[in-house]
C-alpha positions in Angstrom: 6.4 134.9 150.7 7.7 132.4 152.8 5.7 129.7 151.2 6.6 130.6 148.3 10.6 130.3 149.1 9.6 126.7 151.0 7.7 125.3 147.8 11.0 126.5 146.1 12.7 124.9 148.1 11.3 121.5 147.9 11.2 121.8 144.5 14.6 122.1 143.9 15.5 119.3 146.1 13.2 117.1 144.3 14.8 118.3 140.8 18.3 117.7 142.4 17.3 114.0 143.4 15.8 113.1 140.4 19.4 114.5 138.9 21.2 112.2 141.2 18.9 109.1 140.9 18.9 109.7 137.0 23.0 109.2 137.1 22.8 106.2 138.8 23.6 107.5 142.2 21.5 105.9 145.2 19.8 108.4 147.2 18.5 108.5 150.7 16.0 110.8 151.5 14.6 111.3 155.1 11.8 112.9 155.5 10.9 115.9 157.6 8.9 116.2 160.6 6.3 119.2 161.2 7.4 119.5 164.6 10.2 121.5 165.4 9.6 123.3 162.4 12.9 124.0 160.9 12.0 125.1 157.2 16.2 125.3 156.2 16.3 121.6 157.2 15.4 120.5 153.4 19.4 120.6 152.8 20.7 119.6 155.8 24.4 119.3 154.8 25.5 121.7 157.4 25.2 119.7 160.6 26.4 116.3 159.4 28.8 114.6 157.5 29.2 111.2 156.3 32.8 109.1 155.7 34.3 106.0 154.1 35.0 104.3 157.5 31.4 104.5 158.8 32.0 107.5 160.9 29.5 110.5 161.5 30.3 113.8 162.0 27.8 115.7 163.8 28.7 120.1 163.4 26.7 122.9 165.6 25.1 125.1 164.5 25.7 128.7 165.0 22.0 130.0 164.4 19.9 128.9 167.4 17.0 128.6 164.6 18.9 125.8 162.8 20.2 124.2 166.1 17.1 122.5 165.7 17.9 120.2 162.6 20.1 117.9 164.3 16.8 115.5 164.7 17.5 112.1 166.1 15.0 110.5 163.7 17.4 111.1 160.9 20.3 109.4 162.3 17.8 106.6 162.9 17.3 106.4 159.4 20.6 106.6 158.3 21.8 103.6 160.7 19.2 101.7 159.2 20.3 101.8 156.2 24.2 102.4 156.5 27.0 101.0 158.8 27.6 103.8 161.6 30.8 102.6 163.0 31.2 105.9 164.8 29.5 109.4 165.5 31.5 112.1 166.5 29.2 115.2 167.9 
């Protein structure tokens, strides 16, 4: 059952950023890693924010389970790609 909710899952994000790439919106997609395995991580808008004046907003988490999303290799990837002016945790 809980494969079947993770293919889900990563199916709809894959329909969503075909959606968004189809209207002309660029779309950054970091990829996952196995280890920790936090399978709620495929839509991680909970724990971060992005704004106009290249500031980051980093948010906790309330369940210890999803604590585990804020992974530094996806901040990497976004200041690779984006000016980060500012992160605010």
């Amino acid at each position: 059952a809980d494969q079947q909710v993770s293919e889900k899952a990563a199916a709809e994000f894959d329909r969503f950023v075909s959606v968004l790439s189809n209207a002309g919106v660029q779309v950054t997609v970091v990829e996952d890693t196995p280890e920790p395995h936090t399978p709620d991580s495929v839509f991680p808008n909970n724990w971060i924010s992005f704004h106009t004046d290249g500031t980051i907003f980093l948010y906790p988490m309330f369940a210890v389970n999803r604590r585990l999303e804020r992974k530094p290799h996806v901040l990497s990837a976004i200041a690779e790609k984006f000016r980060v002016e500012n992160t605010i945790d």
